[in-house]
C-alpha positions in Angstrom: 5.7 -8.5 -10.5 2.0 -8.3 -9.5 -0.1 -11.1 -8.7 -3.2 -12.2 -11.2 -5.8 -10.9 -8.5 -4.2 -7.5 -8.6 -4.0 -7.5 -12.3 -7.6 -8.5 -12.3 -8.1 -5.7 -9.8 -6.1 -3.2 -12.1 -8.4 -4.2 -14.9 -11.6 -3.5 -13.5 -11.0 -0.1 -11.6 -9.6 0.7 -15.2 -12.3 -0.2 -17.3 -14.7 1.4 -14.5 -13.2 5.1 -15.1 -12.8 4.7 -18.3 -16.5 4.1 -18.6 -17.3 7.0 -16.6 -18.6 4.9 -13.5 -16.1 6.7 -11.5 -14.3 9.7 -11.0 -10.5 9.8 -11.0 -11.1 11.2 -7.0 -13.1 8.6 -6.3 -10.4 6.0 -7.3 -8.1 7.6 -5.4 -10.4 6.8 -2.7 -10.9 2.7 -3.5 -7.4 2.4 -4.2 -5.6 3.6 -1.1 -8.2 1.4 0.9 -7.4 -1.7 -1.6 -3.7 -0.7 -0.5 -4.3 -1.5 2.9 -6.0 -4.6 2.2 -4.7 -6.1 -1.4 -6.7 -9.2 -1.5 -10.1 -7.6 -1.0 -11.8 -7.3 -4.5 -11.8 -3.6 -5.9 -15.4 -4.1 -6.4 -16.5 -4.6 -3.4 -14.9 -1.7 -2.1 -16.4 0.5 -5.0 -19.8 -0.8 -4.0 -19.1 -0.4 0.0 -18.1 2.9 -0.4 -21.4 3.8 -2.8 -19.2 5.0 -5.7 -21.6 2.2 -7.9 -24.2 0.2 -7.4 -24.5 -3.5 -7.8 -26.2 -2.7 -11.7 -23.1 -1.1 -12.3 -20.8 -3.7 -10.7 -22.3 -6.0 -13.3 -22.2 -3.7 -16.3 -18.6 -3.1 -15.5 -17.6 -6.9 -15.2 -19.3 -8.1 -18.3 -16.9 -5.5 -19.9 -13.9 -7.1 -18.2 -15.3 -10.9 -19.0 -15.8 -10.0 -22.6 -11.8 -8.3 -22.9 -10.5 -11.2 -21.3 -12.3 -13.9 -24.0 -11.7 -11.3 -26.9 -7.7 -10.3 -25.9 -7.0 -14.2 -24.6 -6.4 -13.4 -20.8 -5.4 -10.7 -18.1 -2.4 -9.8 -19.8 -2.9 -9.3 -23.3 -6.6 -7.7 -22.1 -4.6 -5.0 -20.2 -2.4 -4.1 -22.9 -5.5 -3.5 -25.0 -7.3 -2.0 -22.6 -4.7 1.1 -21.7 -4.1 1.5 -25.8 -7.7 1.2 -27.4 -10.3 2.0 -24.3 -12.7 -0.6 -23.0 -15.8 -1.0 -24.9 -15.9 -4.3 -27.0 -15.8 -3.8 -31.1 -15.2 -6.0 -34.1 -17.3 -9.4 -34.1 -20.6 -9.8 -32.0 -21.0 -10.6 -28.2 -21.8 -14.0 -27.0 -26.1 -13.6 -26.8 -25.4 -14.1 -22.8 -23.5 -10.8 -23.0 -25.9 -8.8 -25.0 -28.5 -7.8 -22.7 -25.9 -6.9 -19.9 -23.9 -4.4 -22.9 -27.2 -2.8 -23.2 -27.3 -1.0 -20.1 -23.6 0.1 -20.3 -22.8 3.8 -20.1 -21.4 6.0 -23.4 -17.2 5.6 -22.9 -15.6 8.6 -22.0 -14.8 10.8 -24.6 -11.1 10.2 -23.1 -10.7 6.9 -24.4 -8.5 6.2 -27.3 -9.3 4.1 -30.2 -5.7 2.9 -32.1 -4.5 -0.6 -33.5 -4.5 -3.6 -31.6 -0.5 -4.0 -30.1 -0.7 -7.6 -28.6 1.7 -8.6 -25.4 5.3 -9.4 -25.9 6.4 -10.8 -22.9 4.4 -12.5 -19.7 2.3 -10.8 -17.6 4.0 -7.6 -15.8 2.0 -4.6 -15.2 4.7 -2.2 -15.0 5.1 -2.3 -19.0 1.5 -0.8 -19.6 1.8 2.8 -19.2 3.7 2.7 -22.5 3.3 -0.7 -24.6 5.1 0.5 -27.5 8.8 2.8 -27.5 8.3 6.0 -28.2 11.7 5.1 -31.3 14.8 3.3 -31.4 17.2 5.9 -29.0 14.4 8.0 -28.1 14.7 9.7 -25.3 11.8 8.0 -23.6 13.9 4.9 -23.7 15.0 5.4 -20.4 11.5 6.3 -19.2 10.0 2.8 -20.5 13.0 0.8 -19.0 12.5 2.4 -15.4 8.8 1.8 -16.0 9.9 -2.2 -16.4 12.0 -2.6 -13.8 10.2 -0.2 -11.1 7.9 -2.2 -8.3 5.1 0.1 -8.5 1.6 -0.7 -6.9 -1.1 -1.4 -9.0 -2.8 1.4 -7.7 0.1 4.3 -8.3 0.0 2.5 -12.1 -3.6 2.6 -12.7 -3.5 6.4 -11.7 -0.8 7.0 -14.5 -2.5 5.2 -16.6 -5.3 6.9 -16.6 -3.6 10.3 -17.4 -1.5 8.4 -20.0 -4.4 7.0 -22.1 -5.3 11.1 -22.5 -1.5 11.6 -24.8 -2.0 8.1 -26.2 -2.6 9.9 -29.9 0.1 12.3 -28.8 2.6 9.6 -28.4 1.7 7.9 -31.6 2.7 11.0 -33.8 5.3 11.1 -31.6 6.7 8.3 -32.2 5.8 8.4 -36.2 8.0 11.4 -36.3 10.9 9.8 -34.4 11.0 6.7 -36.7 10.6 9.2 -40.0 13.7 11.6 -39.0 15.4 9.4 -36.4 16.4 12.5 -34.2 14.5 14.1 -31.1 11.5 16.1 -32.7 9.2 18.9 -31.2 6.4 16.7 -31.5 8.1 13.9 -29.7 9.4 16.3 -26.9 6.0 18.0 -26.0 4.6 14.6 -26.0 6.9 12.9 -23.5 7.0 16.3 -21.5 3.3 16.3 -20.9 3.0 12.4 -19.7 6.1 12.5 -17.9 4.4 15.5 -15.6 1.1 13.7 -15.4 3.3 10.8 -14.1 5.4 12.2 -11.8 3.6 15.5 -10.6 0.5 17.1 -12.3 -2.1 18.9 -9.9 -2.9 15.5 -8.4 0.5 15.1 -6.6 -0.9 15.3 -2.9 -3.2 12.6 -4.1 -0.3 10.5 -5.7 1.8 10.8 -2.4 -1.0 9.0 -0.4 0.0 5.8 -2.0 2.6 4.1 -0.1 6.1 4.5 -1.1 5.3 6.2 -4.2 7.7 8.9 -4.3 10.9 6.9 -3.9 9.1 5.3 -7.4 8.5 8.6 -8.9 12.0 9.8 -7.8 13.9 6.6 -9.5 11.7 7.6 -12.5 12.4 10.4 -12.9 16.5 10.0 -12.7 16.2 7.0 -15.4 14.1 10.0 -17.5 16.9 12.4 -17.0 19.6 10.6 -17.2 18.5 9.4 -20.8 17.4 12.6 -21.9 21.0 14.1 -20.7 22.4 11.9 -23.6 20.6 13.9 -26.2 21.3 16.6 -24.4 24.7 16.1 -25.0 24.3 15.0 -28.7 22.2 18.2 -29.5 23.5 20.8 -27.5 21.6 23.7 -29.4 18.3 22.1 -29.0 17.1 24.4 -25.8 13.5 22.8 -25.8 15.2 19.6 -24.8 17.4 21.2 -22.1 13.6 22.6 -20.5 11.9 19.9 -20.4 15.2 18.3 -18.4 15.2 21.6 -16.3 11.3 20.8 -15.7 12.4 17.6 -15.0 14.9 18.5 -12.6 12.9 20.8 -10.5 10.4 18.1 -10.3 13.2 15.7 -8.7 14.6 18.4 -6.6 11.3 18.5 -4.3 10.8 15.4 -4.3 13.9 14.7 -2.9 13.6 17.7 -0.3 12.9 15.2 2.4 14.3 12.2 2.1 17.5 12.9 0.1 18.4 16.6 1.1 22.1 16.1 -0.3 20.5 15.0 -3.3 18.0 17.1 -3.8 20.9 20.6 -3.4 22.6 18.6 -6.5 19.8 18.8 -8.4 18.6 22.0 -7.7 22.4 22.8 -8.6 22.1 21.1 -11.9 18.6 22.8 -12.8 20.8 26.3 -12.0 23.0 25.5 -14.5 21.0 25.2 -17.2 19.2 28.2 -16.4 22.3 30.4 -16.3 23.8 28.7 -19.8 20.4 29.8 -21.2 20.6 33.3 -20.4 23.1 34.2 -22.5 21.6 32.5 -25.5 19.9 35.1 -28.1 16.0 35.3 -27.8 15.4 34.0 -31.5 16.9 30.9 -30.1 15.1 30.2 -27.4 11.6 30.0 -25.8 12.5 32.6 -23.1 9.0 33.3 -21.6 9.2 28.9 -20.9 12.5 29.3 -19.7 11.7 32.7 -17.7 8.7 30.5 -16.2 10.6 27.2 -15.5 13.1 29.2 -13.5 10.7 30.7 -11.3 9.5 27.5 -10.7 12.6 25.6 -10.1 14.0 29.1 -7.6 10.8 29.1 -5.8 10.9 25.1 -5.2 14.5 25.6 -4.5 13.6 28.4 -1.5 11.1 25.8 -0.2 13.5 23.3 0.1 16.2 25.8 1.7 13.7 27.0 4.7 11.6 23.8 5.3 14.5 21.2 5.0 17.3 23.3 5.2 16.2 25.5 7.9 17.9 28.6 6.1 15.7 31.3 5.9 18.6 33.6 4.6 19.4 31.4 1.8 15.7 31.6 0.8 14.5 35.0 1.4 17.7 35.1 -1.3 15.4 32.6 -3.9 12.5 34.2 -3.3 14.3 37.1 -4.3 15.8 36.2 -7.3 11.9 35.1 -8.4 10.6 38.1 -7.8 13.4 39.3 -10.1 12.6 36.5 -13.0 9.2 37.8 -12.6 9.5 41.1 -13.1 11.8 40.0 -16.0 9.1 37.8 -17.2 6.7 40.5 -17.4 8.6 42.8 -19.2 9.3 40.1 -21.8 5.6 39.7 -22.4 4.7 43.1 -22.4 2.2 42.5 -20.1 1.6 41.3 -16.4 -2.0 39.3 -17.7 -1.8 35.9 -16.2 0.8 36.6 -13.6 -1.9 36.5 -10.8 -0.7 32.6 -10.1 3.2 33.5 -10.1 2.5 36.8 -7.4 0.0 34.5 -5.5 2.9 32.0 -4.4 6.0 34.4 -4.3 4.3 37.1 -1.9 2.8 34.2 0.1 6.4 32.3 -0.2 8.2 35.4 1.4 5.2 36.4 4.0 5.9 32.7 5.0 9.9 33.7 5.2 9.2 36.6 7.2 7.1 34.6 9.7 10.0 32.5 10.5 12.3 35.7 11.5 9.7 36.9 13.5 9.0 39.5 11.1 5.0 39.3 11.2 4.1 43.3 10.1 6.2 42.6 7.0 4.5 39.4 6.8 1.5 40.0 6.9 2.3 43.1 3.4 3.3 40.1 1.7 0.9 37.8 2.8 -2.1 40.7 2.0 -0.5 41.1 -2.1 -0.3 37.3 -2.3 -4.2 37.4 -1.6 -4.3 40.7 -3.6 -3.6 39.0 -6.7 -6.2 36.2 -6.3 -9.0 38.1 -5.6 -8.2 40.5 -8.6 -8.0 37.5 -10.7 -11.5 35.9 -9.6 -13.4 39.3 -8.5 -13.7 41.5 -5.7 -17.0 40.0 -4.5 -16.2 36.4 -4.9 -16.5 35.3 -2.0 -19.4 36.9 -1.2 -21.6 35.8 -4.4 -23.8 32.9 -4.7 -21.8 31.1 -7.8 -23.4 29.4 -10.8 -22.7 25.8 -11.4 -21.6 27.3 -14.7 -19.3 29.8 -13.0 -18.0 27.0 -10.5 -17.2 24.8 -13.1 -14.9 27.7 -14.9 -12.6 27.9 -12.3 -9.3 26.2 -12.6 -8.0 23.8 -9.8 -4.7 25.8 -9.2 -6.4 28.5 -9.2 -8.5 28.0 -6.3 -5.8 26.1 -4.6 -3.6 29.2 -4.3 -6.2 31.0 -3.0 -6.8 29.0 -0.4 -2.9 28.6 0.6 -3.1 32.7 0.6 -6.0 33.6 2.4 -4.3 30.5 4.7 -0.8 32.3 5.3 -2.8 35.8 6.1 -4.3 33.8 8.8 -1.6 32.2 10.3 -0.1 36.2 10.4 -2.9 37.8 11.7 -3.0 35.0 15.0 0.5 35.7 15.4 -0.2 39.4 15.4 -2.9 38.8 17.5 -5.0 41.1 15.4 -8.6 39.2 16.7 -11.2 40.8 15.0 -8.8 40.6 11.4 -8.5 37.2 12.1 -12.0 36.0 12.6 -12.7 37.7 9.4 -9.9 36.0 7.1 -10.8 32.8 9.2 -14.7 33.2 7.2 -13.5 34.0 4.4 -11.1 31.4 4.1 -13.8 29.1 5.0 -15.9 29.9 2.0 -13.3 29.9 0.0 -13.0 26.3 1.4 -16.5 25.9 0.6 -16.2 27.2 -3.2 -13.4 24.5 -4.1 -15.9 21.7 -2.5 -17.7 21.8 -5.3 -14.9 21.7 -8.0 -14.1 17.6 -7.8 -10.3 18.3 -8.0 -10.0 20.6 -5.4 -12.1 18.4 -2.7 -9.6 17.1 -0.9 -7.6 20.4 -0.1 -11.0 22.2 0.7 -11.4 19.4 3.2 -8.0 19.7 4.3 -8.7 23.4 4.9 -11.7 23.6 5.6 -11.4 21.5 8.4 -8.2 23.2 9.7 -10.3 26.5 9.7 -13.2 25.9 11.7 -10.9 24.5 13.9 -9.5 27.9 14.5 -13.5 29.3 14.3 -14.3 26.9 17.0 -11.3 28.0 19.2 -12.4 31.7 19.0 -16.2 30.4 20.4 -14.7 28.5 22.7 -12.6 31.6 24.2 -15.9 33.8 23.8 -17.9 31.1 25.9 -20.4 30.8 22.3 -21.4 27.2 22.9 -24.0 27.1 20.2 -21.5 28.6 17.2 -18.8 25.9 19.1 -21.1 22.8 18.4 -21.7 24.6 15.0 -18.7 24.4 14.0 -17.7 21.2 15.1 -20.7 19.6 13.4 -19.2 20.9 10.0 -16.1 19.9 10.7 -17.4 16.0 11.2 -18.9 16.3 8.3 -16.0 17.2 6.3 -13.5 14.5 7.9 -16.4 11.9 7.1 -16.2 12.7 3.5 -12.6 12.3 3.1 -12.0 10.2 6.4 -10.4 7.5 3.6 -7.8 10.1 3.0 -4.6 10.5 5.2 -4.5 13.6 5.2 -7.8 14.3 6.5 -7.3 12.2 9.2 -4.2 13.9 10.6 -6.2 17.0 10.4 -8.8 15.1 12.4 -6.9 14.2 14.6 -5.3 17.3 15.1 -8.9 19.0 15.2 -9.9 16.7 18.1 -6.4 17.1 19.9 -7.1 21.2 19.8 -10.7 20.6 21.5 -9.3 18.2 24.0 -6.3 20.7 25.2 -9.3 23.1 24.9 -11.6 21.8 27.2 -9.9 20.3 29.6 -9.8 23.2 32.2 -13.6 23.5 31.7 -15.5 20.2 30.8 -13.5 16.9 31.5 -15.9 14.3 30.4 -15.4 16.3 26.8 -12.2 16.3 26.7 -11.4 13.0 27.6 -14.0 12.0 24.7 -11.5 14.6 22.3 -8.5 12.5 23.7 -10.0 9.3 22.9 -11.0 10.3 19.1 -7.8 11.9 18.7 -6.2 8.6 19.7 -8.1 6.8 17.2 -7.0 8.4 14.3 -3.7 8.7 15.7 -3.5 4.9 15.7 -5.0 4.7 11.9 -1.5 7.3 10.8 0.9 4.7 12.5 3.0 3.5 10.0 4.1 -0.1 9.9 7.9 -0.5 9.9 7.9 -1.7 6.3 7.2 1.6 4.6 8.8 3.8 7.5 11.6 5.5 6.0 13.2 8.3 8.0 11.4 11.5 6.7 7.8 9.7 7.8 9.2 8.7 10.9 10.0 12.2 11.3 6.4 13.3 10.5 4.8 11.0 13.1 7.0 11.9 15.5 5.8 15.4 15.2 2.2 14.0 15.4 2.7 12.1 18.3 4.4 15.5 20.4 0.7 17.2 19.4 -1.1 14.6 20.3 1.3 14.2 24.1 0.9 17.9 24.4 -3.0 17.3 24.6 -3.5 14.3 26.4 -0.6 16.0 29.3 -3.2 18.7 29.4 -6.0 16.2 30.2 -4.4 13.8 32.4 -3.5 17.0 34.6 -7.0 18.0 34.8 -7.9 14.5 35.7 -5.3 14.9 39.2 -3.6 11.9 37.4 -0.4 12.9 38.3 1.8 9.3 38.2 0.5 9.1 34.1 1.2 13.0 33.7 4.7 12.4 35.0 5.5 9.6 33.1 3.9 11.0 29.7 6.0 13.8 30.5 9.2 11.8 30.4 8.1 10.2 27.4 7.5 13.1 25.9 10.7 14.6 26.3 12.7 11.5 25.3 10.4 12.0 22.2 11.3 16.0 21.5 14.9 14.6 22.0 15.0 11.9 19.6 13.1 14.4 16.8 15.6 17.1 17.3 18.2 14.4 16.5 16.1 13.1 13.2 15.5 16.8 12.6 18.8 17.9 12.5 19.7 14.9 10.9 18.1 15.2 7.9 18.9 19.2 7.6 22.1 18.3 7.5 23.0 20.7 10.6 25.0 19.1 13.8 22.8 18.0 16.9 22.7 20.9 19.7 24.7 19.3 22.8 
């Protein structure tokens, strides 16, 4: 159960997007700050971070004071707001109102006008991502009940929300058709697919895992989803659009399980298996086979993940990775044609170059890791990275798209240091680097770009370092501050901050002390802002900071030995190997392997 003021706070960032005050990244932004700090107003922060102005502010709450008289309070002015969009209609303001509503900005074009549905119970956010059920025994039943019953934060609510409000019209047919021919329709099932991935995954899912404990919501989510769907499953056992959306469904689960449940997520990625191999035997007129080929690549090539970074089995996933290739190639064949497969190729060659890396294996590597970039720059243009791109042409290019680039030209990097192949590497190091520079400008992909971006002129100011290039050192380091500043509200960013700053301190402590003890200190700084508190500490995050906090030692070991501090070196040093111990226990823990003696 939220508390008014969060409601409140809901309500405004709400009708703010909505209007087009604010972009979707930009909330993101405001709301993992209100997170930290739940009774600052959400306006405020808006305004301190320069996302609106005070004008705006104004506009934005005479929107909110006008729901609130028209809809009779918070509650019923929510429901109406997530259904219908925010703008006022029907009977005319109050004259106070009227020259406020005048300088309001055109509503998205995303907001959906339908019937009033007032409340039917007391205020509870968690019932606004879907008001009304989709039918009686509809298989989003189980959907809206885990919505009721789930403790979500405002914030993780207002995000579905927003993606919700876009399938609002779908959901209505939806559930017209559901009511007409009480049974589970196409209609209803693309519907309910589509929302249930914005919900629970969508291109935005970094973004959704910075809100705290949001997975473990997303993951009880999904099972209520599944679970109910599974009944129709069993009560229409021919209908195979139903069994892949659950297969969707279960993939989705599966790697979002990968590190906190590992047991769990192996039983789901078992269950997805099964319905894949039912479906192959089923005769093409029956079945959707290019969405099943593709939803098995997907749910193999999430299942390899999960085997080499949880499991630690890089056997059993060369062995997926295989089997994708294999759908691929399958999946091509059924088309007639290998046209849009760029994405597919892009992850499985970078999957397996990945693979290889971890058998020491780097020549083969870096074939694979060459073909997953291969197939990107085929599919955007051999000069890509070299052109000066139209806003036009920038705004063309799909998030995912430019994402998987990234991750390639990324994973040929990582093979080419290993290889030690210097002059390769500085070159794949720029080019990754405008790459980074490319997505900047696309407003989805700004958060990875500064993720990269940063992480790459990292590695560009290492090489200057090494070559004694002081001026391209600073350069470097200049654009990385600027990048962290932009997304410094981002957790993300700040590890790789902090990692950035940890590099230059190991870096310059044989050669400028004073530096690196100013590296150290940074580094410590947004070490301290990734500390989890114990509440929301579960045992794969403890895991994670654990691995921070070894970097960060390894650094500041490095700098206390250059300072002849050898009573805090030595007792670092023990700390530090308690601290290797105690992840190595964690680590093998959660991998389910037994701890080395």
């Amino acid at each position: 159960m939220t508390s008014p003021s969060s409601d409140r706070n809901f309500l405004f960032a709400l009708v703010a997007y909505q209007n087009g005050y604010i972009t979707i990244e930009q909330f993101f932004a405001a709301a993992q700050l209100w997170n930290k700090d739940p009774k600052k107003d959400i306006g405020d922060i808006l305004v301190e971070r320069k996302f609106i102005d005070d004008v705006e502010r104004f506009n934005i709450q005479g929107i909110v004071e006008d729901r609130l008289r028209r809809q009779g309070g918070i509650d019923n002015s929510l429901s109406y707001v997530v259904e219908n969009g925010s703008v006022p209609q029907g009977e005319d303001l109050p004259e106070a109102w009227q020259e406020k509503f005048s300088q309001i900005t055109k509503v998205s074009d995303d907001s959906v006008k339908s019937p009033v549905s007032k409340a039917t119970s007391g205020p509870s956010i968690h019932r606004y991502l879907f008001r009304r059920p989709i039918g009686e025994g509809g298989h989003a039943r189980g959907v809206i009940a885990s919505l009721l019953l789930l403790g979500l934060t405002a914030a993780a609510l207002l995000w579905a929300t927003t993606f919700s409000l876009k399938k609002s019209n779908d959901l209505n047919i939806a559930n017209t058709n559901l009511l007409a021919q009480q049974k589970v329709t196409k209609a209803s099932r693309d519907a309910l697919s589509k929302v249930l991935e914005d919900v629970v995954g969508s291109i935005f899912d970094d973004q959704m895992s910075q809100i705290p404990d949001i997975d473990k919501s997303r993951i009880k989510m999904l099972k209520a989803a599944i679970d109910e769907m599974q009944k129709f499953v069993d009560k229409y056992p021919d209908d195979w659009d139903l069994k892949l959306d659950v297969v969707r469904l279960l993939t989705r689960l599966g790697h979002l399980q990968s590190d906190t449940d590992p047991l769990g997520a192996s039983e789901t990625f078992h269950r997805s298996s099964e319905f894949i191999a039912q479906a192959r035997d089923v005769p093409n007129e029956k079945i959707r086979r290019s969405n099943w080929l593709g939803s098995a690549i997907d749910s193999e090539y999430y299942r390899g993940a999960f085997l080499l970074e949880t499991k630690k089995d890089d056997q059993a996933a060369m062995q997926a990775n295989q089997v994708c290739f294999e759908l691929a190639e399958e999946l091509a064949k059924f088309k007639g044609s290998t046209e849009g497969n760029h994405g597919v190729m892009c992850r499985l060659h970078s999957q397996k170059a990945l693979i290889l890396q971890h058998q020491d294996r780097f020549d083969e590597a870096l074939v694979h890791a060459d073909l997953g970039v291969e197939a990107m720059s085929g599919f955007f243009g051999g000069r890509f990275l070299q052109e000066e791109l139209s806003k036009e042409r920038v705004k063309e290019i799909d998030y995912a798209d430019i994402l998987l680039y990234m991750i390639a030209l990324d994973q040929r990097c990582t093979v080419l240091k290993n290889l030690n192949r210097r002059s390769e590497y500085s070159k794949s190091l720029r080019d990754l680097l405008r790459c980074c520079q490319i997505a900047e400008q696309i407003p989805t992909a700004q958060r990875d770009a500064r993720v990269y971006g940063t992480k790459t002129l990292g590695e560009l100011y290492r090489i200057a370092i090494s070559d004694h290039d002081a001026s391209a050192a600073q350069r470097y380091y200049e654009q990385a501050l600027e990048g962290i500043e932009k997304g410094i509200d981002d957790s993300t960013v700040v590890q790789v901050a902090m990692m950035f700053e940890t590099d230059r301190a190991t870096l310059l402590a044989p050669m400028d002390i004073d530096k690196a003890i100013e590296a150290i200190s940074k580094a410590q700084e947004y070490l301290d802002e990734l500390t989890p508190s114990e509440s929301q500490t579960d045992e794969s995050q403890k895991l994670w900071y654990m691995s921070v906090k070894i970097y960060f030692n390894d650094a500041k070991l490095a700098v206390l030995l250059a300072q002849g501090k050898q009573q805090e070196h030595e007792q670092l040093r023990q700390e530090q190997s308690e601290l290797e111990h105690q992840f190595e226990l964690l680590e093998n823990k959660l991998s389910g392997k037994e701890t080395k003696q």
